[in-house]
Backbone bond lengths (Angstrom), bond angles and torsions (degrees), N, CA, C in turn:
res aa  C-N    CA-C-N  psi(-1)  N-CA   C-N-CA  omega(-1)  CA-C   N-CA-C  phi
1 X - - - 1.446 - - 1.523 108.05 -
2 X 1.231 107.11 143.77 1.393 109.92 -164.00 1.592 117.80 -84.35
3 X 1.503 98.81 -37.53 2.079 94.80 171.78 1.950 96.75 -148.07
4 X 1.183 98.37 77.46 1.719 119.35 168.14 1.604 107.53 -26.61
5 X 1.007 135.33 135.75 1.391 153.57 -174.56 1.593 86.75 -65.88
6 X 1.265 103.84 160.52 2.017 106.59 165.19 1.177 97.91 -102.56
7 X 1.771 94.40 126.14 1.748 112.32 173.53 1.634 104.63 81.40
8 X 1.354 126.76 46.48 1.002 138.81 -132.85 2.054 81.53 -109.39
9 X 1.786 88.40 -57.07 1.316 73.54 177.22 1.328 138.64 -81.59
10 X 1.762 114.36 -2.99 1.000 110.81 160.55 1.723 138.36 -76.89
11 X 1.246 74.88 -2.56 1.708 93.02 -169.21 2.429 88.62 -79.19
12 X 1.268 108.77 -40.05 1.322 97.72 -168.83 1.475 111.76 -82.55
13 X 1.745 109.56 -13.80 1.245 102.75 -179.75 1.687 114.10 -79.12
14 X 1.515 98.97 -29.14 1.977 106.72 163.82 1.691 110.02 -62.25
15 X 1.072 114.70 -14.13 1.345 112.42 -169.16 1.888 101.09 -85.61
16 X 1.227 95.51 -53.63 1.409 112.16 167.87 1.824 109.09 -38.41
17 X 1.362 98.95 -80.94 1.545 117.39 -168.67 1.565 118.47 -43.59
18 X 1.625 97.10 -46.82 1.530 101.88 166.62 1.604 119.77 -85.83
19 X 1.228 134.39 8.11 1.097 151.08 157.03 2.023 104.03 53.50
20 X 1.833 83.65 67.53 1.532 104.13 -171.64 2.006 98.26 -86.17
21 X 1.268 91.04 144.55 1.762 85.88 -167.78 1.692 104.29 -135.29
22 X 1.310 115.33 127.92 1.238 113.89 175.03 1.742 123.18 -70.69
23 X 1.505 136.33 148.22 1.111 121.34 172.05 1.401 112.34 -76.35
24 X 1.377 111.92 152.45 1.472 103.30 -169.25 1.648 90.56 -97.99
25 X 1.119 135.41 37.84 1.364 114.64 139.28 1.452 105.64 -85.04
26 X 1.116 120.70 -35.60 1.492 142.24 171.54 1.674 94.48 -28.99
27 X 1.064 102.06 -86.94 2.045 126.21 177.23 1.295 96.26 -42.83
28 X 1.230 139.42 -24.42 1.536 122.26 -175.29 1.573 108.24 -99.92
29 X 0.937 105.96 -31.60 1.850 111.17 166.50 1.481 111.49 -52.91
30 X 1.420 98.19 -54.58 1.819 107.16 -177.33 1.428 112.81 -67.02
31 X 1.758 109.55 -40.53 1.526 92.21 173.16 1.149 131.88 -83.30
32 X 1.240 119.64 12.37 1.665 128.53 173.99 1.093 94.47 -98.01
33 X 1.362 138.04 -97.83 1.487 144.19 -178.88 1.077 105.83 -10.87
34 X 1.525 117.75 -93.78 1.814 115.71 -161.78 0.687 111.77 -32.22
35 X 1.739 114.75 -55.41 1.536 120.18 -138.98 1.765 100.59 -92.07
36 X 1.033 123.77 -20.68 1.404 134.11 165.03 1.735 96.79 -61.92
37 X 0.884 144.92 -78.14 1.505 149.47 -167.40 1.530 106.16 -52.06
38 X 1.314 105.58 -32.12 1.290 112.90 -171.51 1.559 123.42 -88.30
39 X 1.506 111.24 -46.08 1.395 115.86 135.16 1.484 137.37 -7.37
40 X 1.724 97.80 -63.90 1.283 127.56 -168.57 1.197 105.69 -67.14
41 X 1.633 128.38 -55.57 1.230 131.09 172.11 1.785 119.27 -65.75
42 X 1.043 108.29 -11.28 1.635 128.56 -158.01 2.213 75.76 -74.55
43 X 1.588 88.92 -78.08 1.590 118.28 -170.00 1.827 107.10 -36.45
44 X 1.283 114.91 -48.55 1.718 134.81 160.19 1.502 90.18 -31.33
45 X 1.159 99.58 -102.71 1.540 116.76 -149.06 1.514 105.40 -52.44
46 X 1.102 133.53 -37.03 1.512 148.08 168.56 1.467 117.46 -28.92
47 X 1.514 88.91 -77.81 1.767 97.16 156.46 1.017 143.86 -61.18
48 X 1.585 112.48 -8.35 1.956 124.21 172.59 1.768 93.78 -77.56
49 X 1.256 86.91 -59.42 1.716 91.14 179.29 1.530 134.65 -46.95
50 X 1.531 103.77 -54.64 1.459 99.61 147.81 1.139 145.63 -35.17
51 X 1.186 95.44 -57.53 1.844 109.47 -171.08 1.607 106.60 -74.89
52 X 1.430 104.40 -19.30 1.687 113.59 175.92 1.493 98.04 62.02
53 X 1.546 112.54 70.77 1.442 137.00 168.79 1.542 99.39 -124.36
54 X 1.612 112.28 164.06 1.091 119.02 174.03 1.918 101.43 -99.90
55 X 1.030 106.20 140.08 1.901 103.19 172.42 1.239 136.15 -55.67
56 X 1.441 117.52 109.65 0.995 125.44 -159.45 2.036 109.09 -66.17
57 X 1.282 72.96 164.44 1.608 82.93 172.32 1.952 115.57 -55.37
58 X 1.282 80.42 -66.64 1.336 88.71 176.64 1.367 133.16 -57.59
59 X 1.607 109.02 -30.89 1.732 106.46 140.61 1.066 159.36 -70.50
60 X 1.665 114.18 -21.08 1.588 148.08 120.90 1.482 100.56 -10.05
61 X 1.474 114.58 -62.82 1.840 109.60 -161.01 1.887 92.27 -89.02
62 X 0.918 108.62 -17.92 1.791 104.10 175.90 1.315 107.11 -67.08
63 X 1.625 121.75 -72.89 1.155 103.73 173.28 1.590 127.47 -56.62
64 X 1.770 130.26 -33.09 1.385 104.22 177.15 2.157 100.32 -70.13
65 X 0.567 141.66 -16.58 1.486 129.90 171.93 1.464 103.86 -47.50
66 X 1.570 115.43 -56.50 1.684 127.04 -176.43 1.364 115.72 -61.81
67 X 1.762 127.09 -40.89 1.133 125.38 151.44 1.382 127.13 -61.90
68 X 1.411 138.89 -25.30 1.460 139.51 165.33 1.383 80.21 -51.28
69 X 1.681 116.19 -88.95 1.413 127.50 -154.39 1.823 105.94 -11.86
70 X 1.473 108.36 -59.61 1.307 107.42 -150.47 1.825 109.75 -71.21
71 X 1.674 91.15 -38.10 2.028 100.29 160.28 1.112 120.52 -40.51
72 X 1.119 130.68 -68.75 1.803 144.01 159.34 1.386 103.89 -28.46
73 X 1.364 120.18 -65.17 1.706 122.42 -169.57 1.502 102.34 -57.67
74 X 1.607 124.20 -37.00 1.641 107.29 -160.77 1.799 87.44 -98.24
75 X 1.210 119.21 -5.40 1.588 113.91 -175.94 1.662 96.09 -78.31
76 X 1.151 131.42 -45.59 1.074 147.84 -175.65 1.875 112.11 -66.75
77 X 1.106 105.21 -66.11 2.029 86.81 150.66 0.797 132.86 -60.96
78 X 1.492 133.14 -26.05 1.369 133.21 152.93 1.425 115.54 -40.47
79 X 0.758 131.33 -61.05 1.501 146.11 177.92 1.410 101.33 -38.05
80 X 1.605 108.80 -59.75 1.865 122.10 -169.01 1.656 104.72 -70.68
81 X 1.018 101.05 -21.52 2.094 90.72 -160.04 1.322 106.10 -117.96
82 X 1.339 108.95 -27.02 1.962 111.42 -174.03 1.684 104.93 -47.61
83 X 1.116 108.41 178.51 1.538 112.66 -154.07 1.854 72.95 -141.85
84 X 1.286 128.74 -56.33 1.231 120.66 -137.61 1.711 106.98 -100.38
């Protein structure tokens, strides 16, 4: 992970201890979404690399479209599940 939350791991070992559990409609939202966006950008960059091209413009704005996408998607459960 690229910049770890502070107390990141304590935060998963409370998660653990208190045996906090996501709904798996919850888990099914996330694994479609992210991992669909994530895919998407995965498949992008894959093929620049392969083909040993530099990234196009127009794939540049594909993947930030796929990263908005996924901001919006967790802003948007946020909205549904937050407590606070």
């Amino acid at each position: 992970m690229a910049n770890p939350l502070p107390g990141e791991k304590e935060i998963y070992e409370k998660i653990k201890k208190e045996n906090i559990k996501i709904h798996p409609l919850v888990w099914q939202l996330i694994d479609h979404h992210i991992n669909n966006d994530l895919y998407m950008i995965n498949l992008i960059l894959g093929s620049t690399i392969l083909d040993g091209e530099i990234l196009s413009e127009e794939n540049a704005n594909k993947i930030l479209s796929h990263s908005k996408e996924i901001a919006a998607f967790l802003e948007d459960l946020g909205k549904a599940t937050r407590r606070d």
